[in-house]
Backbone as CSV, one residue per row, in Angstrom:
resi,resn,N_x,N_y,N_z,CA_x,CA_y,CA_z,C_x,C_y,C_z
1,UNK,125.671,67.413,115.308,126.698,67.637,116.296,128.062,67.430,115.635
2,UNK,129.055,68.469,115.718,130.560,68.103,115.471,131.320,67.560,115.942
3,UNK,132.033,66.752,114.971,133.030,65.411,115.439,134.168,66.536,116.211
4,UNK,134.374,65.722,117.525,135.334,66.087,118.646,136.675,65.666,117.601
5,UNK,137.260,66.585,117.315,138.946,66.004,116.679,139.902,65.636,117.889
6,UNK,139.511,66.349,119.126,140.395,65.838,120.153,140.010,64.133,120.485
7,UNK,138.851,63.698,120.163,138.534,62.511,120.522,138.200,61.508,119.256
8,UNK,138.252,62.134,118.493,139.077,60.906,117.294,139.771,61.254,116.086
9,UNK,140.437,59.434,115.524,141.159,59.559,114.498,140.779,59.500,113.352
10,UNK,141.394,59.705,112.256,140.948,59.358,111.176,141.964,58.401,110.372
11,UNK,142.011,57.471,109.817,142.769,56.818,109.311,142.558,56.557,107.538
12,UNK,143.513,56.497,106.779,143.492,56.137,105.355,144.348,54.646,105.408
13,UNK,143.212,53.883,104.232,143.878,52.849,104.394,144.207,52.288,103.108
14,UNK,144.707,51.810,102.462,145.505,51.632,101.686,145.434,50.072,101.213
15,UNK,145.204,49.140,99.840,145.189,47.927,99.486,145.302,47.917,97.836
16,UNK,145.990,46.249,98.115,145.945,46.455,96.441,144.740,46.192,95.294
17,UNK,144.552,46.630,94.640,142.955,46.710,93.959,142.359,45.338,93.797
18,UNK,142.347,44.260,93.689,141.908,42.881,93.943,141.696,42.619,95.052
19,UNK,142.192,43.297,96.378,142.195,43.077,98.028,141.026,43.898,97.940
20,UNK,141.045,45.220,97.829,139.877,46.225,97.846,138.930,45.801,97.396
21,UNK,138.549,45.433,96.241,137.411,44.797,95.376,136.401,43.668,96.438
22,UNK,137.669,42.526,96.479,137.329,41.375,97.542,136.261,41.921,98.837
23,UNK,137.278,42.742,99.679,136.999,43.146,100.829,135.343,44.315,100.881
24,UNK,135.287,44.800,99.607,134.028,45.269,99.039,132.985,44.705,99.165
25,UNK,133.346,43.398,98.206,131.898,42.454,98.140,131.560,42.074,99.696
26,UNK,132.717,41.691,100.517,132.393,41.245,102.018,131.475,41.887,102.656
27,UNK,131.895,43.345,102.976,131.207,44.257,102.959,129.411,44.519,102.514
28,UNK,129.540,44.628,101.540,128.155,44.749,100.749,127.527,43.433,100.942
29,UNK,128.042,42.425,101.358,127.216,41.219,101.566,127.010,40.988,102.988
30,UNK,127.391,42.138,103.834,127.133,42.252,105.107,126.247,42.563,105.533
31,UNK,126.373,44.298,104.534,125.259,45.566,104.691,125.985,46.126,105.295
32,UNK,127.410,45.937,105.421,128.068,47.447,106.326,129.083,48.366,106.050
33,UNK,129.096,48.961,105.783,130.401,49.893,104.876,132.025,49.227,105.236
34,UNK,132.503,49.587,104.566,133.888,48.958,104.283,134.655,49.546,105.670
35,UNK,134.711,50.688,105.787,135.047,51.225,107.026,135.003,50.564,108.278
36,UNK,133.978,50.238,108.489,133.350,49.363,109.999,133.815,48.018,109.607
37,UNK,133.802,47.386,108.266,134.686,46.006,108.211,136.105,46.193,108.825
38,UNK,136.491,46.994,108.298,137.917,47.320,108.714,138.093,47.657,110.271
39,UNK,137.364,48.003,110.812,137.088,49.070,111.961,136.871,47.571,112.780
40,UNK,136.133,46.376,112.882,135.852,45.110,113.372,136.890,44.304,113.033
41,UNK,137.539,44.311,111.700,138.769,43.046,111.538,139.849,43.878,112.764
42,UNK,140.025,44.940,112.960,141.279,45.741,113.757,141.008,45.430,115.246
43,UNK,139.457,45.304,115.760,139.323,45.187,116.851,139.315,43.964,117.063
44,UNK,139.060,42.792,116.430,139.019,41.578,116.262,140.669,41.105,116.853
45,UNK,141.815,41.606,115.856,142.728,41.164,115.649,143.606,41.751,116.961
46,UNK,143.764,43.096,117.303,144.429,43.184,117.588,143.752,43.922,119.029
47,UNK,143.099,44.476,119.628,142.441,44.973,120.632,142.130,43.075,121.630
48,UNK,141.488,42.658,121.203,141.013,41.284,121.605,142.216,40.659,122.039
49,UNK,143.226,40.660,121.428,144.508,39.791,122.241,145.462,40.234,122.799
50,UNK,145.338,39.262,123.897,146.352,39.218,125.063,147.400,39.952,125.196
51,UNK,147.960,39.252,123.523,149.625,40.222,123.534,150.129,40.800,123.968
């Protein structure tokens, strides 16, 4: 089935190569792609609060 572009984004994200690396191993010691880390720290941080 094809991804609806009206119903999502795509984002590039951007770090400095020691952050990337880091955030890798997290990842791989999860079992979940780097994407969905990122995709959970965003909903974590900023969806979740009040603000």
């Amino acid at each position: 089935m094809p991804i609806d572009p009206t119903k999502t984004v795509q984002i590039r994200i951007t770090a400095p190569k020691p952050v990337a690396e880091r955030l890798k191993e997290v990842a791989q010691a999860r079992g979940i792609p780097l994407s969905q880390l990122f995709l959970q720290a965003a909903i974590d941080r900023y969806l979740d609060d009040p603000e």
